[in-house]
N, CA, C and O atoms as a Tripos MOL2 file, in Angstrom:
@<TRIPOS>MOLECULE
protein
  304   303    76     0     0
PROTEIN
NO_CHARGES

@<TRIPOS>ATOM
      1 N         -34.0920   -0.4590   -6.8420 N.3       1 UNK1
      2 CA        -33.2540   -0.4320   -5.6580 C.3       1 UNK1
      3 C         -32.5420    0.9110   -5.5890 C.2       1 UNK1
      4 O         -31.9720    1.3350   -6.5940 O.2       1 UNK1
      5 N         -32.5500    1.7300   -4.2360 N.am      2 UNK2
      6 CA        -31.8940    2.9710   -4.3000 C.3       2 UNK2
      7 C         -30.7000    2.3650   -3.6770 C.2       2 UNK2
      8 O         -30.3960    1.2500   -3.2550 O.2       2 UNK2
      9 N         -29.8750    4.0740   -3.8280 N.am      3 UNK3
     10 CA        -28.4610    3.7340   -3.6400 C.3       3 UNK3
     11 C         -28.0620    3.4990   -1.9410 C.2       3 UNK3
     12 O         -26.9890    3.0880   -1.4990 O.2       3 UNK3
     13 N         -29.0170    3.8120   -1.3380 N.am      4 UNK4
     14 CA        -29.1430    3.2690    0.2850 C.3       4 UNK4
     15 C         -29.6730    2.2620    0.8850 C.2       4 UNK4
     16 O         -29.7950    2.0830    2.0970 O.2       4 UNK4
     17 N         -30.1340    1.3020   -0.3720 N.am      5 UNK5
     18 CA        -30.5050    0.2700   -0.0160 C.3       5 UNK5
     19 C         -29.2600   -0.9390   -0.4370 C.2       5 UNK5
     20 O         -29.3950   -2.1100   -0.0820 O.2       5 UNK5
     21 N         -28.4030   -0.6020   -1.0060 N.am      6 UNK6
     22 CA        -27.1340   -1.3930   -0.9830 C.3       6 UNK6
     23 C         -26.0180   -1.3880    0.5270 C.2       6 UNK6
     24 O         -26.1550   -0.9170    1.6570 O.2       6 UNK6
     25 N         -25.0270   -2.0830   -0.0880 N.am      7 UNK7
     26 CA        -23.5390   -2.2860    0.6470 C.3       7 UNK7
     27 C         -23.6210   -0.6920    0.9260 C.2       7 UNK7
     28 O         -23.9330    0.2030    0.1410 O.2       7 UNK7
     29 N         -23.2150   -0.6100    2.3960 N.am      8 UNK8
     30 CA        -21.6220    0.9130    2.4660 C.3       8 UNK8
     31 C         -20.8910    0.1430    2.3290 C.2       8 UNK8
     32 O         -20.6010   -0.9000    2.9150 O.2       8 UNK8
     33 N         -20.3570    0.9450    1.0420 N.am      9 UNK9
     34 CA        -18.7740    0.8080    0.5820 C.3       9 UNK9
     35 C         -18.0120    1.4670    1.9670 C.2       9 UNK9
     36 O         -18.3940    2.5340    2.4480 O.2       9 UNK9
     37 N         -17.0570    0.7990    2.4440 N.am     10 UNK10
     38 CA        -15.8170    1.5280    3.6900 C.3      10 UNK10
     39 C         -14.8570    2.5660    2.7470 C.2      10 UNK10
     40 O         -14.5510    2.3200    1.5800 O.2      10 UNK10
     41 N         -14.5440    3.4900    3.3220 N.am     11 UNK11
     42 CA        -14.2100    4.3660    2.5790 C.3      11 UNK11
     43 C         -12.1240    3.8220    3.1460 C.2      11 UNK11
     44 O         -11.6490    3.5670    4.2520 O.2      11 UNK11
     45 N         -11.5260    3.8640    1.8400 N.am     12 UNK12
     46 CA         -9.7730    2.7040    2.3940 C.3      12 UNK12
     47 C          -9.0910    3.6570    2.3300 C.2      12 UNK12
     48 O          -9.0000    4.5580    1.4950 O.2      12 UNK12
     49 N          -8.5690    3.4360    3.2970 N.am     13 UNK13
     50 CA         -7.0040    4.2200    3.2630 C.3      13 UNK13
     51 C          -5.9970    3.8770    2.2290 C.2      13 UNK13
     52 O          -5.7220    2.6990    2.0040 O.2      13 UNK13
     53 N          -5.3330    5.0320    1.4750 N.am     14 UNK14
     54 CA         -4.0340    4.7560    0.8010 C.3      14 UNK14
     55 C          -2.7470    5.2440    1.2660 C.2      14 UNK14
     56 O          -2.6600    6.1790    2.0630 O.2      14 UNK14
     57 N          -2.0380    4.8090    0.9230 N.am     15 UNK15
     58 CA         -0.4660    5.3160    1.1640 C.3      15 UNK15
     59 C           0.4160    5.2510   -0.2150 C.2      15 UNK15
     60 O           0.4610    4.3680   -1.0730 O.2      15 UNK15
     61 N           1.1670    6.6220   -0.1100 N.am     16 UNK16
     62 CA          1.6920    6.8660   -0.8090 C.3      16 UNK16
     63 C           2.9150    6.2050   -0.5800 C.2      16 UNK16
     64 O           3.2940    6.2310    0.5910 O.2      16 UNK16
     65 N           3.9150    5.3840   -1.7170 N.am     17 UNK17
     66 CA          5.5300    4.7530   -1.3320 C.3      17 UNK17
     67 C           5.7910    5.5220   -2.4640 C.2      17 UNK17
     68 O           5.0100    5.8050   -3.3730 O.2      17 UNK17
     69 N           7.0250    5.8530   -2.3190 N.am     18 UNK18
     70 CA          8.3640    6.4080   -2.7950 C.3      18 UNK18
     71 C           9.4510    5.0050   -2.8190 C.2      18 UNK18
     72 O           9.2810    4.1530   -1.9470 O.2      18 UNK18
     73 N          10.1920    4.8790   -3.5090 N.am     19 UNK19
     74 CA         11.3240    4.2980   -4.0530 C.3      19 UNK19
     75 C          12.5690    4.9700   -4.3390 C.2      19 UNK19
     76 O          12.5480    6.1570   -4.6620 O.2      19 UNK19
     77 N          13.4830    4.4270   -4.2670 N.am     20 UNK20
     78 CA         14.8510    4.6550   -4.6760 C.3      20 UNK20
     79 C          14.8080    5.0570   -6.1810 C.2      20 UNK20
     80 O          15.2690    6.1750   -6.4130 O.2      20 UNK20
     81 N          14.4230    4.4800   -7.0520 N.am     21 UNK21
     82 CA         13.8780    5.0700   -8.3900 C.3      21 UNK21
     83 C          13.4440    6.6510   -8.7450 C.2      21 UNK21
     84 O          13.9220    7.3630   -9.6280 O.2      21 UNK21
     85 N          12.4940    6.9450   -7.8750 N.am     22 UNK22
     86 CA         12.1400    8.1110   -7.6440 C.3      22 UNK22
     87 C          10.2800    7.6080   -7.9840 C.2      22 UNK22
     88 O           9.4590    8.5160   -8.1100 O.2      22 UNK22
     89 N           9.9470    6.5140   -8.0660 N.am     23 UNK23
     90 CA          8.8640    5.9090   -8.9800 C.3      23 UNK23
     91 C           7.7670    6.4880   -7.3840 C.2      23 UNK23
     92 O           8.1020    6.8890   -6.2690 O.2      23 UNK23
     93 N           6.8960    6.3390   -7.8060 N.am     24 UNK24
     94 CA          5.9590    6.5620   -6.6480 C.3      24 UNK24
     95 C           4.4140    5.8370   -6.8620 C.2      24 UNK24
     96 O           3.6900    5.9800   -7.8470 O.2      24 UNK24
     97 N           4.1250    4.9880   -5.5960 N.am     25 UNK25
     98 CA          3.2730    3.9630   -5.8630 C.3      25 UNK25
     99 C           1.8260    4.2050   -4.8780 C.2      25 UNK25
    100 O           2.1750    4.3980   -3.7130 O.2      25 UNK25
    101 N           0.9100    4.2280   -4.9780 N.am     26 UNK26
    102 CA         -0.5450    4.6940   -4.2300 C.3      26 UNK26
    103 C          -0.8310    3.1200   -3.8270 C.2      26 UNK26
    104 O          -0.8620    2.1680   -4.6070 O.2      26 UNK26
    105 N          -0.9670    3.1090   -2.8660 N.am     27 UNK27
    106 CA         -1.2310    1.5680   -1.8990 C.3      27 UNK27
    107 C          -2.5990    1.1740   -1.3090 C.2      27 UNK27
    108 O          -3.3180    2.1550   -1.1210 O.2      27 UNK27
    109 N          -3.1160    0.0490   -0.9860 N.am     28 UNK28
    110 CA         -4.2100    0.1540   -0.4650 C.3      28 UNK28
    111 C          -3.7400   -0.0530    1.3330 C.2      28 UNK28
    112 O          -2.8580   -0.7790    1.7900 O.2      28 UNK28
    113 N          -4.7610    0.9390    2.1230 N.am     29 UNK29
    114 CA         -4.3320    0.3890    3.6450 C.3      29 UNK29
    115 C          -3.7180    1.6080    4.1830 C.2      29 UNK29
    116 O          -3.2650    2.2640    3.2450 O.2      29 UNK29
    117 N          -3.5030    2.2220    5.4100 N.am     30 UNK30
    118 CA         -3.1430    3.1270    6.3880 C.3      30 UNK30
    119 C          -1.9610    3.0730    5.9570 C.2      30 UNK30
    120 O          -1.5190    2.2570    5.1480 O.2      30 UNK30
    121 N          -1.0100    4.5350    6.8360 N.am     31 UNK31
    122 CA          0.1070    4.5140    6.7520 C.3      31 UNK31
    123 C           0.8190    2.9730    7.5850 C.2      31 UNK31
    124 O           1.5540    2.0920    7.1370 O.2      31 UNK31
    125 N           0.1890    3.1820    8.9760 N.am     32 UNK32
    126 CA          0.7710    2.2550    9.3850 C.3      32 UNK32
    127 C           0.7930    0.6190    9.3630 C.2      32 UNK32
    128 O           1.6420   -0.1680    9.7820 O.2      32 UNK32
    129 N          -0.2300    0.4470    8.8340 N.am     33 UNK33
    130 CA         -0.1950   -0.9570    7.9260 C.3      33 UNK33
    131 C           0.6430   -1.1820    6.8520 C.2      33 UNK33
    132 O           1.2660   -2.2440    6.8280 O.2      33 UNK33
    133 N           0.8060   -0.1870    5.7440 N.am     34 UNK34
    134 CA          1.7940   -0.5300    4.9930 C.3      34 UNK34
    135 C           2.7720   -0.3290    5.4240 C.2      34 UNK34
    136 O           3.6220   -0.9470    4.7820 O.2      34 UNK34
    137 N           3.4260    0.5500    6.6660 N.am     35 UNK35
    138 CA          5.2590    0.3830    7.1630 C.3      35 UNK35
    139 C           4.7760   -0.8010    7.8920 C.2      35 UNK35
    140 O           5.8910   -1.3080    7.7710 O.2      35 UNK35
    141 N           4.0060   -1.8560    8.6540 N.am     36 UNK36
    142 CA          3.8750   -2.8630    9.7070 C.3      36 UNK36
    143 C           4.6770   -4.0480    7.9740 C.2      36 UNK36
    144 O           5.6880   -4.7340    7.8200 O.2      36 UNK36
    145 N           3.5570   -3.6890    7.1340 N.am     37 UNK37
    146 CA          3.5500   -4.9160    5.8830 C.3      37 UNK37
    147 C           5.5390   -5.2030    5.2730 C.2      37 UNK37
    148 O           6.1100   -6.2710    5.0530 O.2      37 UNK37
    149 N           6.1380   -3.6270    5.1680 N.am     38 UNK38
    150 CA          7.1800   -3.2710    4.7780 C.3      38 UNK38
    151 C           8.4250   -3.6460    5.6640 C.2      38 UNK38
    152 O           9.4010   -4.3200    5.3340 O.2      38 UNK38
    153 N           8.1050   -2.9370    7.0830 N.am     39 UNK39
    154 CA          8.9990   -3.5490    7.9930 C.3      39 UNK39
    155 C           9.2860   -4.8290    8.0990 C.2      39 UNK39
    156 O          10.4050   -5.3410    8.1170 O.2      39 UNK39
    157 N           7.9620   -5.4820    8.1900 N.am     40 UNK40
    158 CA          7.8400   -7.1850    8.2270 C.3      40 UNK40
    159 C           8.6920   -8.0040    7.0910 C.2      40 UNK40
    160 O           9.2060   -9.1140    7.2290 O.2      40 UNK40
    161 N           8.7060   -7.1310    5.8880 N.am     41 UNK41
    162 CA          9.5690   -7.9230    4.8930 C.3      41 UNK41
    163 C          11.0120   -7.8180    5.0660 C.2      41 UNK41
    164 O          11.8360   -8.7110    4.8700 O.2      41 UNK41
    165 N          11.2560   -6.4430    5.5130 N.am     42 UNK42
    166 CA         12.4460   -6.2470    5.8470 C.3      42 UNK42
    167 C          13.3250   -7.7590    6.7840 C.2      42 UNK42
    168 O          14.3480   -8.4370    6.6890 O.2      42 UNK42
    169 N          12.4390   -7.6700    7.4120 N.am     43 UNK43
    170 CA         13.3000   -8.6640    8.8160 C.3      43 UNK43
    171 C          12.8410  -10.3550    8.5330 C.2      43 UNK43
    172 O          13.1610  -11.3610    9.1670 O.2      43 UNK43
    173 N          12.1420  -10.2270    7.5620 N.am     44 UNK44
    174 CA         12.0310  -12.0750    6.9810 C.3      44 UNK44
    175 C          13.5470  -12.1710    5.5160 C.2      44 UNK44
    176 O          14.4130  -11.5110    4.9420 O.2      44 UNK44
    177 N          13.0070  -13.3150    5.6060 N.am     45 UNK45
    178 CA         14.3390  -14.2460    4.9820 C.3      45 UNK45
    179 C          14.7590  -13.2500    3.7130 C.2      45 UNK45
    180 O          13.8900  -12.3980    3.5280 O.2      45 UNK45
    181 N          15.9090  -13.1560    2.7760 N.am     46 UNK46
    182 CA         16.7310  -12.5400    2.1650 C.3      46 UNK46
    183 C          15.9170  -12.7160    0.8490 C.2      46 UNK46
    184 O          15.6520  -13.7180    0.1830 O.2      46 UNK46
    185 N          15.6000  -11.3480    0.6990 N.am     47 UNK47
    186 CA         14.4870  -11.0040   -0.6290 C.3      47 UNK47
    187 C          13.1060  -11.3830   -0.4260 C.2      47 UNK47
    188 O          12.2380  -11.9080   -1.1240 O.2      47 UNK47
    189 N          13.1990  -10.8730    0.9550 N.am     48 UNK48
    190 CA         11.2840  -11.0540    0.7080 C.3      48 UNK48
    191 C          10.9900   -9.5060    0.2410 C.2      48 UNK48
    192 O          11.6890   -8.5020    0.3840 O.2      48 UNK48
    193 N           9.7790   -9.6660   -0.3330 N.am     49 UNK49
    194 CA          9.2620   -8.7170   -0.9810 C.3      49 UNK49
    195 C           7.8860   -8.4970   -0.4320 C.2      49 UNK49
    196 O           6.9450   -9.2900   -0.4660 O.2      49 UNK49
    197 N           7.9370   -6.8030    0.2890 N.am     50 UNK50
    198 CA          6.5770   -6.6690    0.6060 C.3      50 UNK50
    199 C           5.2960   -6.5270   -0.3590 C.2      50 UNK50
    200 O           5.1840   -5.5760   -1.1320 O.2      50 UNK50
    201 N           4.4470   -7.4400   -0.2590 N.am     51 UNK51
    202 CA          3.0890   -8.0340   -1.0230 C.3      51 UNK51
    203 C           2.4410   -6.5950   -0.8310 C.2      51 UNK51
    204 O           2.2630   -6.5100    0.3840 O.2      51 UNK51
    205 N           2.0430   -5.5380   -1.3740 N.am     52 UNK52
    206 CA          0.4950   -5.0490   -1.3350 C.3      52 UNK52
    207 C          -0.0510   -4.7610   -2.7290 C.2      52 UNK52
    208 O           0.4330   -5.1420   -3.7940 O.2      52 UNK52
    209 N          -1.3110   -3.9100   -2.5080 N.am     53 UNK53
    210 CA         -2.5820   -3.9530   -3.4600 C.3      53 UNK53
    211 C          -2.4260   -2.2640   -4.3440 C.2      53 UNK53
    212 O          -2.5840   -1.3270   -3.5620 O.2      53 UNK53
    213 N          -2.2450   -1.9960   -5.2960 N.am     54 UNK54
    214 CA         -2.5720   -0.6680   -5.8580 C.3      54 UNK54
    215 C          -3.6690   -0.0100   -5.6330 C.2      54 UNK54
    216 O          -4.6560   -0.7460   -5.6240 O.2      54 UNK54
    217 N          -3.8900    1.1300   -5.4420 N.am     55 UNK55
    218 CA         -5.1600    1.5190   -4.8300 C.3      55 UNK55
    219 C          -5.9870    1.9010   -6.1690 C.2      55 UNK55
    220 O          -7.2100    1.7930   -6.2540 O.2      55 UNK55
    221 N          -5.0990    2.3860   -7.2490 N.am     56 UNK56
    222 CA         -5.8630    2.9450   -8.8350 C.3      56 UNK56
    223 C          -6.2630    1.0310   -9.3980 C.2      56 UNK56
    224 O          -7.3650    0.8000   -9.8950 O.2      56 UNK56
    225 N          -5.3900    0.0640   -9.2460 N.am     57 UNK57
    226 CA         -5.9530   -1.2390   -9.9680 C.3      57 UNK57
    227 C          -6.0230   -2.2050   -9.6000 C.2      57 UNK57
    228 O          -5.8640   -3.2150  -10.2860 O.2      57 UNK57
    229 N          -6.2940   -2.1820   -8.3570 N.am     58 UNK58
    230 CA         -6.4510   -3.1690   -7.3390 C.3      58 UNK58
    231 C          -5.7240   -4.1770   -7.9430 C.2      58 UNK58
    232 O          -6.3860   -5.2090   -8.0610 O.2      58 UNK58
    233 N          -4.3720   -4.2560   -8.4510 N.am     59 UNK59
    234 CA         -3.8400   -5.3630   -8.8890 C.3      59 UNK59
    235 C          -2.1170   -5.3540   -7.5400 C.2      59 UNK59
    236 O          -1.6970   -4.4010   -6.8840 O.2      59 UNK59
    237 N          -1.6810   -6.5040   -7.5940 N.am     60 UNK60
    238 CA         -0.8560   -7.2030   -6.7410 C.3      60 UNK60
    239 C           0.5080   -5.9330   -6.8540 C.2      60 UNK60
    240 O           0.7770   -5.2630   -7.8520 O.2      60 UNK60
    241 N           1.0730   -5.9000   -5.7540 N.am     61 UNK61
    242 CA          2.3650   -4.8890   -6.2290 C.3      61 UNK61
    243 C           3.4700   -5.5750   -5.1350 C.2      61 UNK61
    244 O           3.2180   -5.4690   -3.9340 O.2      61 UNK61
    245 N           4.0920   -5.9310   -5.3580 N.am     62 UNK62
    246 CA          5.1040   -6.4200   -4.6720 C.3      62 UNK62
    247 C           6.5780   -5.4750   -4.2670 C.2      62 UNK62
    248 O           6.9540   -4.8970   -5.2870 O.2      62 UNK62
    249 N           7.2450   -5.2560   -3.3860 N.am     63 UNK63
    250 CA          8.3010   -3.7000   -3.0470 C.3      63 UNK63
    251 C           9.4720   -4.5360   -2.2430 C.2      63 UNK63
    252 O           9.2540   -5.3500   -1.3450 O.2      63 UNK63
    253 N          10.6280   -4.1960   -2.7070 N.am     64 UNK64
    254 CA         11.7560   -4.5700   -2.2050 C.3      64 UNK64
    255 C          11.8830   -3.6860   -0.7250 C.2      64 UNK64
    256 O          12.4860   -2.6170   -0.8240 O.2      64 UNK64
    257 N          11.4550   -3.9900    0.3830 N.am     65 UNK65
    258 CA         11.8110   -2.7970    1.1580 C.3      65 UNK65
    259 C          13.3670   -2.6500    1.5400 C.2      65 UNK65
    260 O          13.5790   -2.5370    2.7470 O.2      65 UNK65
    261 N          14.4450   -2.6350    0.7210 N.am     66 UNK66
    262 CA         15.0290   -2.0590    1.0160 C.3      66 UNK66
    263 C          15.3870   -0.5900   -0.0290 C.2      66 UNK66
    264 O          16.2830    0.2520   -0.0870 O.2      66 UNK66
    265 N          14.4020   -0.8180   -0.5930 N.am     67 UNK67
    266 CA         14.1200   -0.0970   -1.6420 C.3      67 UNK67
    267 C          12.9860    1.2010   -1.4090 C.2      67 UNK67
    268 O          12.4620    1.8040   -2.3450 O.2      67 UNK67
    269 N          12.7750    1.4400   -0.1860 N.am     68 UNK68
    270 CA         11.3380    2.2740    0.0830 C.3      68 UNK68
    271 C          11.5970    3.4500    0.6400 C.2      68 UNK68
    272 O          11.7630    3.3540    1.8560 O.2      68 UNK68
    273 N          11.7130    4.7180    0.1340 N.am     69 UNK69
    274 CA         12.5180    5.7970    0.6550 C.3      69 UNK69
    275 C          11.4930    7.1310    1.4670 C.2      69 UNK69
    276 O          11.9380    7.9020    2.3170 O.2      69 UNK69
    277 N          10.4990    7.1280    1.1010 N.am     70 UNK70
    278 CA          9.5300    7.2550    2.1960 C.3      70 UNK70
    279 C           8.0270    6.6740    1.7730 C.2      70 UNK70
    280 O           7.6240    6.1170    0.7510 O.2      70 UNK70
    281 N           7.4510    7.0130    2.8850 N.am     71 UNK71
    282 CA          6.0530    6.7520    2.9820 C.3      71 UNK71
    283 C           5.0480    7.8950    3.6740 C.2      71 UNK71
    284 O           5.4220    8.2540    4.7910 O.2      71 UNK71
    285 N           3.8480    8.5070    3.1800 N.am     72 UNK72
    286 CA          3.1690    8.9110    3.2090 C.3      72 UNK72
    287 C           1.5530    8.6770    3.0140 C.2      72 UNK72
    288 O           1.2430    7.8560    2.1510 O.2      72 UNK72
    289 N           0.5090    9.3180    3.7310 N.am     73 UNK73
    290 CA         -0.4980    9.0160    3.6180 C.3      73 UNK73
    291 C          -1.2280    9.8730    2.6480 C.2      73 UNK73
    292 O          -1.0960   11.0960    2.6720 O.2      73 UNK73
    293 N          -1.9220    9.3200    1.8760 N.am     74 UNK74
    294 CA         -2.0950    9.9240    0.2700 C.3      74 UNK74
    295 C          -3.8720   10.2920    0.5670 C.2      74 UNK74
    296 O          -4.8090    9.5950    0.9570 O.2      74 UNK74
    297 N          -3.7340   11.8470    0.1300 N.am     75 UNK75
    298 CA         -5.9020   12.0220    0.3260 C.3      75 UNK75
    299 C          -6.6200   11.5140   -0.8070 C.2      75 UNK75
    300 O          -6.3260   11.2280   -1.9680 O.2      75 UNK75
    301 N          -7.7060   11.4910   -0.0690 N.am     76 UNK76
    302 CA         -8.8960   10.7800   -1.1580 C.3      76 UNK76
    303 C          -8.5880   11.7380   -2.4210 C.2      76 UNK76
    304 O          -9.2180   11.5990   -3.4690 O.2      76 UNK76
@<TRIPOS>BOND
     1     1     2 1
     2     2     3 1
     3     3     4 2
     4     3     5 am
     5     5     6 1
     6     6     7 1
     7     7     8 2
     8     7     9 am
     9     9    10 1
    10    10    11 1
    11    11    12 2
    12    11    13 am
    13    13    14 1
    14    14    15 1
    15    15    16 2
    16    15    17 am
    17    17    18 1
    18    18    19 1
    19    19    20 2
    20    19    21 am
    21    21    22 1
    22    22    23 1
    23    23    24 2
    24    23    25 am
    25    25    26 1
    26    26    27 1
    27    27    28 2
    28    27    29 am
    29    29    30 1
    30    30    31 1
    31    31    32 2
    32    31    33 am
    33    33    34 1
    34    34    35 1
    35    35    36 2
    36    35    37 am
    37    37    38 1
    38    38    39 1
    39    39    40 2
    40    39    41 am
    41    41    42 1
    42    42    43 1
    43    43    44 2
    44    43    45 am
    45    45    46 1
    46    46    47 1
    47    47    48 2
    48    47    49 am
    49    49    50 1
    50    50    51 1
    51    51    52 2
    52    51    53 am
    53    53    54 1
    54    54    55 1
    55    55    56 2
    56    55    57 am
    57    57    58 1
    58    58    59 1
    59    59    60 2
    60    59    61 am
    61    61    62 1
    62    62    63 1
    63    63    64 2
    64    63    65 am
    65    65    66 1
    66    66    67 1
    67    67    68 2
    68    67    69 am
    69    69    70 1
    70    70    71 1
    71    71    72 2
    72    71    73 am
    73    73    74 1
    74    74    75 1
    75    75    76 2
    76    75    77 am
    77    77    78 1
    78    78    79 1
    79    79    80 2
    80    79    81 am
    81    81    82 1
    82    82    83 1
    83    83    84 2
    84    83    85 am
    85    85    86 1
    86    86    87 1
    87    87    88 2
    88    87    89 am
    89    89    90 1
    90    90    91 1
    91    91    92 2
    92    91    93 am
    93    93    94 1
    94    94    95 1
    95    95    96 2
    96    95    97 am
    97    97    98 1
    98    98    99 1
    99    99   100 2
   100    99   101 am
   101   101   102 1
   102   102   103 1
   103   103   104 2
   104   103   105 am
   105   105   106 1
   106   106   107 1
   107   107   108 2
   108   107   109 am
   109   109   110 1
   110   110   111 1
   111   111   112 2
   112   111   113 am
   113   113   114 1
   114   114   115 1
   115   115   116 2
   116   115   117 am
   117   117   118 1
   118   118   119 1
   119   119   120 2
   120   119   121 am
   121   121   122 1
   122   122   123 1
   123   123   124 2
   124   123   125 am
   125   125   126 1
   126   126   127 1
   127   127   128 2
   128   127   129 am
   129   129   130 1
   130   130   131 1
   131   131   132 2
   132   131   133 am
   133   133   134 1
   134   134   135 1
   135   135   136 2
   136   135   137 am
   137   137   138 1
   138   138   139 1
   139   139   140 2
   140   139   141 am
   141   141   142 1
   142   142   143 1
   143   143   144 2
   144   143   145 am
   145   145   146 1
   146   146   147 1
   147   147   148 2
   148   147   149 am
   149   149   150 1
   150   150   151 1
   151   151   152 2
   152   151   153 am
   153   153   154 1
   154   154   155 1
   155   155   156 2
   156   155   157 am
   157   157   158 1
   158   158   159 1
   159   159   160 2
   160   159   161 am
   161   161   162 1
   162   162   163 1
   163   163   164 2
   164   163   165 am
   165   165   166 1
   166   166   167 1
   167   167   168 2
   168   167   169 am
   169   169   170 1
   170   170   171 1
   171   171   172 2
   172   171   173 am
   173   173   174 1
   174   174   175 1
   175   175   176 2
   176   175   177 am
   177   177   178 1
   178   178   179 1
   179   179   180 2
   180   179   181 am
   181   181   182 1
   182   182   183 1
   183   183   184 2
   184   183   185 am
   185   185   186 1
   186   186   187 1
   187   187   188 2
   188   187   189 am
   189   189   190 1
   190   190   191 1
   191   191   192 2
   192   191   193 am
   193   193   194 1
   194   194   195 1
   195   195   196 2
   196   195   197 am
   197   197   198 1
   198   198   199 1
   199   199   200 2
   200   199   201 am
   201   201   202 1
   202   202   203 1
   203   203   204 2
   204   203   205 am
   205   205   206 1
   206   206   207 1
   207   207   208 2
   208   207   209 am
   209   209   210 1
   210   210   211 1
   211   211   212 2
   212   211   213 am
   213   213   214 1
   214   214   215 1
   215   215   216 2
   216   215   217 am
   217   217   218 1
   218   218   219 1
   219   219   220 2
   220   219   221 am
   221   221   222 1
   222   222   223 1
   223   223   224 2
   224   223   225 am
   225   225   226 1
   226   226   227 1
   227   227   228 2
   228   227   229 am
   229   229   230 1
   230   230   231 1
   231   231   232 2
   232   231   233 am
   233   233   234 1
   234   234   235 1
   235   235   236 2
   236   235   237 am
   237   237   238 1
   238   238   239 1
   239   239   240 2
   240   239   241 am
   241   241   242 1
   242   242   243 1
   243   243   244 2
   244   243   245 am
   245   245   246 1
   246   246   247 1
   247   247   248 2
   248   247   249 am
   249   249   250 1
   250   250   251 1
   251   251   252 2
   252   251   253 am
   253   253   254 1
   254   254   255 1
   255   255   256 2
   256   255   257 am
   257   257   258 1
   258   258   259 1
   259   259   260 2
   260   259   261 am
   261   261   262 1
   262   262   263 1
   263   263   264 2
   264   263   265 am
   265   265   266 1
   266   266   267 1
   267   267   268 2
   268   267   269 am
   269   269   270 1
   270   270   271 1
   271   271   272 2
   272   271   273 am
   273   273   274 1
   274   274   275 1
   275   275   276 2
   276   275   277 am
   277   277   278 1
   278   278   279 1
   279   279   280 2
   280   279   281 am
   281   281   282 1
   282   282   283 1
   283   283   284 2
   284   283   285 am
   285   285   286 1
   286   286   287 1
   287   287   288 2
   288   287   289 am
   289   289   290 1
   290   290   291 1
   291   291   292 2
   292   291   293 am
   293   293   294 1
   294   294   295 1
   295   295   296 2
   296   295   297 am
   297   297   298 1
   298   298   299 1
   299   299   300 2
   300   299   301 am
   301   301   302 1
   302   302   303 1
   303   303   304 2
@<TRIPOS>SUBSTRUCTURE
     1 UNK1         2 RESIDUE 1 A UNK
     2 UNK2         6 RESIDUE 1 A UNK
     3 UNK3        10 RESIDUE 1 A UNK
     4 UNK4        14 RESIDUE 1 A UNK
     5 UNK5        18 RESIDUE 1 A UNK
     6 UNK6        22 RESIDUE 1 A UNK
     7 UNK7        26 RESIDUE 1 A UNK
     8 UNK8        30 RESIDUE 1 A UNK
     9 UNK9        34 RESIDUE 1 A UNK
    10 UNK10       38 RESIDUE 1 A UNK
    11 UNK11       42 RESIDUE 1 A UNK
    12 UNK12       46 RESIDUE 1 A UNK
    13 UNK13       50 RESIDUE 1 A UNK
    14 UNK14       54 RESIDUE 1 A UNK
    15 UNK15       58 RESIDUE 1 A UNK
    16 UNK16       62 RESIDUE 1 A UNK
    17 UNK17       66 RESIDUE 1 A UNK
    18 UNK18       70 RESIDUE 1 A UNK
    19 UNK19       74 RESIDUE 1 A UNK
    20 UNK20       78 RESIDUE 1 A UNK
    21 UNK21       82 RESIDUE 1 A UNK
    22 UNK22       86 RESIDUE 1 A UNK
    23 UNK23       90 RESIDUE 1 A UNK
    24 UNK24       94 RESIDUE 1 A UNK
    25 UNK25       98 RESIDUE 1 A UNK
    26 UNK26      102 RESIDUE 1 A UNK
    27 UNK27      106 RESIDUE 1 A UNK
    28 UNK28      110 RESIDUE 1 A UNK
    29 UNK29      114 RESIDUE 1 A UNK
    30 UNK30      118 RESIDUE 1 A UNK
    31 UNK31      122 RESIDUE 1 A UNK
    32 UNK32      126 RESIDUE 1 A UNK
    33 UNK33      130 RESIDUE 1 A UNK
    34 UNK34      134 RESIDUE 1 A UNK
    35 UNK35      138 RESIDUE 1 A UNK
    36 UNK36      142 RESIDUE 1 A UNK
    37 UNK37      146 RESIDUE 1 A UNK
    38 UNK38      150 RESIDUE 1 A UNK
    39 UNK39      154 RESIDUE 1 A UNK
    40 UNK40      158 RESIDUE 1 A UNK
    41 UNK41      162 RESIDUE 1 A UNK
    42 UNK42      166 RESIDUE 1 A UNK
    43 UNK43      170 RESIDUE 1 A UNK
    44 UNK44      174 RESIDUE 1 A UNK
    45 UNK45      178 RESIDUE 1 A UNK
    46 UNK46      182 RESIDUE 1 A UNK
    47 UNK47      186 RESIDUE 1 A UNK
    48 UNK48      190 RESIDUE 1 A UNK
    49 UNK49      194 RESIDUE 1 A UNK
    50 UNK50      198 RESIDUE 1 A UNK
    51 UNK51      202 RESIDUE 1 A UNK
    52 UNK52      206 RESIDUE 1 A UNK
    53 UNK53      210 RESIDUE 1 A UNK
    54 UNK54      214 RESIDUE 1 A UNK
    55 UNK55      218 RESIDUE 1 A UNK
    56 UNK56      222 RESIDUE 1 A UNK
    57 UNK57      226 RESIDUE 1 A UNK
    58 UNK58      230 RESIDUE 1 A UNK
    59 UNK59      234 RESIDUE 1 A UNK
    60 UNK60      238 RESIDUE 1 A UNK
    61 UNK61      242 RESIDUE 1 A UNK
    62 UNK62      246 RESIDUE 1 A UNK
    63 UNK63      250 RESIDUE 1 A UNK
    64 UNK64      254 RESIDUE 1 A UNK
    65 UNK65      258 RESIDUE 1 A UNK
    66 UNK66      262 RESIDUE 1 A UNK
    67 UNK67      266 RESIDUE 1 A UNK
    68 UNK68      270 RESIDUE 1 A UNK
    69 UNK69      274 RESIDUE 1 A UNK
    70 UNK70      278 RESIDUE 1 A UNK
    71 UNK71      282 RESIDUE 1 A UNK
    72 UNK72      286 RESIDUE 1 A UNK
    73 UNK73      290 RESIDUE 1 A UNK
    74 UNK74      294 RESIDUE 1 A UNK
    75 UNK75      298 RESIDUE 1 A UNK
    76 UNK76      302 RESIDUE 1 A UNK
């Protein structure tokens, strides 16, 4: 099997978050999906925590947004 006879992989957007920490986190998803994901936590019930995906370990990352001091879109 050649390598064009598989899946296209979609090539994902990351975003870079910044924290109050100074910690800095690589995200899976557009800029504006992760401020839509962030904002959204903001304005739900007291301590929600915005849910996203690490883009280096595809493992769960959860963000206090009141805690998110900028956001940027991070290159391949």
């Amino acid at each position: 099997m050649s390598s064009s006879e598989g899946p296209v992989q979609p090539t994902a957007s990351t975003t870079e978050i910044a924290v109050a920490t100074g910690e800095r986190y690589r995200v899976e998803g557009s800029l504006k999906v992760v401020e839509r994901i962030i904002v959204d936590a903001a304005r739900g019930s007291i301590m929600q925590l915005a849910w996203l995906v690490e883009a280096e370990t595809g493992e769960d990352l959860a963000v206090n947004s009141d805690h998110v001091v900028t956001l940027r879109a991070a290159s391949s």
